[in-house]
Backbone as numpy.savetxt, mean C-alpha at the origin, in Angstrom:
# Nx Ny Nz CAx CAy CAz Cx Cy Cz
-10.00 -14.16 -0.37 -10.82 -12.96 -0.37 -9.96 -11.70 -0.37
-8.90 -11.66 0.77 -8.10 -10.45 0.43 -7.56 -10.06 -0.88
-7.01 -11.27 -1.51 -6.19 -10.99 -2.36 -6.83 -10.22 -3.96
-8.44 -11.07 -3.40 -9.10 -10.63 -4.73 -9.79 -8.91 -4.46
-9.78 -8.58 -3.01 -9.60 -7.47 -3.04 -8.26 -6.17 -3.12
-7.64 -6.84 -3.22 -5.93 -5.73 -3.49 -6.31 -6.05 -4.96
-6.30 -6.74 -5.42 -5.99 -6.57 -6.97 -7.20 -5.86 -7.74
-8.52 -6.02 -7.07 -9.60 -4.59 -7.30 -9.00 -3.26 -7.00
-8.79 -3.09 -6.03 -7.79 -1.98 -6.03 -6.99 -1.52 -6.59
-5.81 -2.57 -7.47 -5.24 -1.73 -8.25 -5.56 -1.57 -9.70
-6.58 -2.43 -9.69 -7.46 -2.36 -11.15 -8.15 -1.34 -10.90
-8.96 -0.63 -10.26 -9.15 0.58 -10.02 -8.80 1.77 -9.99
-7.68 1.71 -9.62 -6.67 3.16 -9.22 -6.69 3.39 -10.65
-6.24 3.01 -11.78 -5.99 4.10 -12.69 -4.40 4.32 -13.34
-3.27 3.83 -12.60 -2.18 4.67 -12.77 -1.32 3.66 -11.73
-0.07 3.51 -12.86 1.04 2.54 -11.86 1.21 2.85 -10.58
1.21 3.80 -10.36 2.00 4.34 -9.48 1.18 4.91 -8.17
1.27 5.12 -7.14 0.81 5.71 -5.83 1.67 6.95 -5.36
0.65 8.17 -4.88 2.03 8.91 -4.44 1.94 8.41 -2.99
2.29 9.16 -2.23 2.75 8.78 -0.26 1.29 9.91 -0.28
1.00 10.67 -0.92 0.28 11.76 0.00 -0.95 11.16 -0.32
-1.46 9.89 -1.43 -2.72 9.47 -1.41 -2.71 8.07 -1.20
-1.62 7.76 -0.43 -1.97 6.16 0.20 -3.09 6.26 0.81
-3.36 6.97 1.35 -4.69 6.85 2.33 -5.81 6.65 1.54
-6.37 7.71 0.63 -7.44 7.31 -0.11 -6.88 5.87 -0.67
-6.17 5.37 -1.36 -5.81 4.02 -2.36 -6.44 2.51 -1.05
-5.89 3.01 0.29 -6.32 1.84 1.08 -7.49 2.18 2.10
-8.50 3.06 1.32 -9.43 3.37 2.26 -9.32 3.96 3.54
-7.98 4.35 3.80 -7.71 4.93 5.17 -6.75 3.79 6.34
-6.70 2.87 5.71 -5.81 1.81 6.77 -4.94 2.10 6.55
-3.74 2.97 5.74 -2.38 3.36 6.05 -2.60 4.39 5.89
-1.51 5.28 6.49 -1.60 7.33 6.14 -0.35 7.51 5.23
-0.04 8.94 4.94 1.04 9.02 4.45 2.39 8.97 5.63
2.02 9.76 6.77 2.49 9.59 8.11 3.39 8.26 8.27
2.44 7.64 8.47 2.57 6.09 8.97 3.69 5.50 8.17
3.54 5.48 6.36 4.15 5.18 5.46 5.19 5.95 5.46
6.21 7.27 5.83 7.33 7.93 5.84 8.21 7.24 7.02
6.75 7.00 7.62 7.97 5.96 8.77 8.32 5.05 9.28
7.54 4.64 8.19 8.19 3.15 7.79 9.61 2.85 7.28
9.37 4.06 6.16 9.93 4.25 5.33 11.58 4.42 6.11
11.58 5.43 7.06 12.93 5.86 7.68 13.37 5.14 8.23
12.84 3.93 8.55 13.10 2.68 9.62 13.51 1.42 8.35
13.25 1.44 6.70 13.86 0.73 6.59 12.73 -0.30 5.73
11.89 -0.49 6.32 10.89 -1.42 6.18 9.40 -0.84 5.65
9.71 -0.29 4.77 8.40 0.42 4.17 7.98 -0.09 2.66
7.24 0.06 2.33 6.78 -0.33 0.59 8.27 0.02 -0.34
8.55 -1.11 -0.90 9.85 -1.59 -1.60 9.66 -0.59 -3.12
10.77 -0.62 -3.50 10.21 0.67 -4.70 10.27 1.90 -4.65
10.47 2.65 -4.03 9.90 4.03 -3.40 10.76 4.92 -4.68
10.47 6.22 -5.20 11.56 6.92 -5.33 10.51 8.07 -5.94
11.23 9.42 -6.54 10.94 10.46 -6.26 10.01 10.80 -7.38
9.09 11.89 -7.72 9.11 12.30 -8.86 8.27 13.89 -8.32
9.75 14.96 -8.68 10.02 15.75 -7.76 10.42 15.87 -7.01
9.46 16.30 -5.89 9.34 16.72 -4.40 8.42 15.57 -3.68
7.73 14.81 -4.99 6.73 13.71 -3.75 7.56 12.57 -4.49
7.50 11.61 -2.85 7.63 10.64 -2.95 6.09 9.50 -3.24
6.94 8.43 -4.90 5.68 7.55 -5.37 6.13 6.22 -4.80
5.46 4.71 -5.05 5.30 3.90 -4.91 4.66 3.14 -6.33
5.48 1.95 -7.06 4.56 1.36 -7.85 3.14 0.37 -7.57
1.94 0.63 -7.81 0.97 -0.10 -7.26 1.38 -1.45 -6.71
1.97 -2.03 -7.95 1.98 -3.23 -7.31 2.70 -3.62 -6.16
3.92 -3.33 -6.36 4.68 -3.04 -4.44 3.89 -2.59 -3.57
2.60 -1.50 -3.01 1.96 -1.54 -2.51 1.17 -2.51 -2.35
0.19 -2.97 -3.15 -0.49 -4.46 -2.97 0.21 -5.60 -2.73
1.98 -6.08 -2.70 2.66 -6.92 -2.50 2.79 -6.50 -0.66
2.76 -5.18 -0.31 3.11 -5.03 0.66 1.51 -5.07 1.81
1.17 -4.77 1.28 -0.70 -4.79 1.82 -0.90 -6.45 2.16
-0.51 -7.27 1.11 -0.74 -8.83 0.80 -0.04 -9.27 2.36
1.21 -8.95 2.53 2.35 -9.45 3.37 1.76 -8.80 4.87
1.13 -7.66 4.97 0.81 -6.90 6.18 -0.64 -7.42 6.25
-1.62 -8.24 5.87 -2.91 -8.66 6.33 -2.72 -9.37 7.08
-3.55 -9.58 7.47 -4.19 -11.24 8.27 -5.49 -11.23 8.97
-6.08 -12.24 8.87 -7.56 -12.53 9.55 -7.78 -12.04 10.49
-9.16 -11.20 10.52 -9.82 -10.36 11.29 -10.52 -11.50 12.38
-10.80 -12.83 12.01 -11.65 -13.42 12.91 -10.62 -14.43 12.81
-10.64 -15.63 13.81 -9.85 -16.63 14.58 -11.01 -17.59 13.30
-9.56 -18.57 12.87 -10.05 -19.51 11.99 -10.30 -18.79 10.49
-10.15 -17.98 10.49 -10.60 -17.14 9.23 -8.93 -17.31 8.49
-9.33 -17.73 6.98 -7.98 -18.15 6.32 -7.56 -17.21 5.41
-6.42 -16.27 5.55 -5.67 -15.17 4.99 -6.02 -15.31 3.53
C-alpha cells in the first residue's frame, strides 16, 4: 500500500525534481523543509541533493526512495 502510494506521488508532482522549500506540500506535511536541512547537516538526509541557485533541490525519486526507507506500519501486524 505505501509503496503504491509514493509512486502516486511522484506521478503527480509534475517535475523531477523537489525543491527543500516544497517538501512539505510533496509529502502532505510529514516532512518540513526545516526538518529536511537537518538532516541534511547531519549527513543523513535525501541522497542527491544539490543546488539550483540559491535553493536547494532533490530528485523525486530519491525522495520517494527515502520516504520508502523512513515508513513503517501505523498499526501492529500491519505489513510495510
Amino acid at each position: 500500500m505505501q509503496d503504491e502510494v509514493f509512486e502516486l506521488m511522484a506521478r503527480q508532482h509534475g517535475s523531477p525534481l523537489v525543491a527543500r522549500a516544497d517538501i512539505s506540500k510533496f509529502t502532505g506535511g510529514a516532512i518540513t523543509p526545516k526538518w529536511c536541512a537537518n538532516m541534511d547537516s547531519q549527513g543523513t538526509g535525501i541522497k542527491g541533493r544539490f543546488f539550483i541557485g540559491r535553493r536547494v533541490v532533490y530528485p523525486v525519486a530519491s525522495v520517494i526512495e527515502f520516504l520508502k526507507a523512513h515508513a513503517k506500519a501505523s498499526y501492529r501486524g500491519e505489513a510495510k
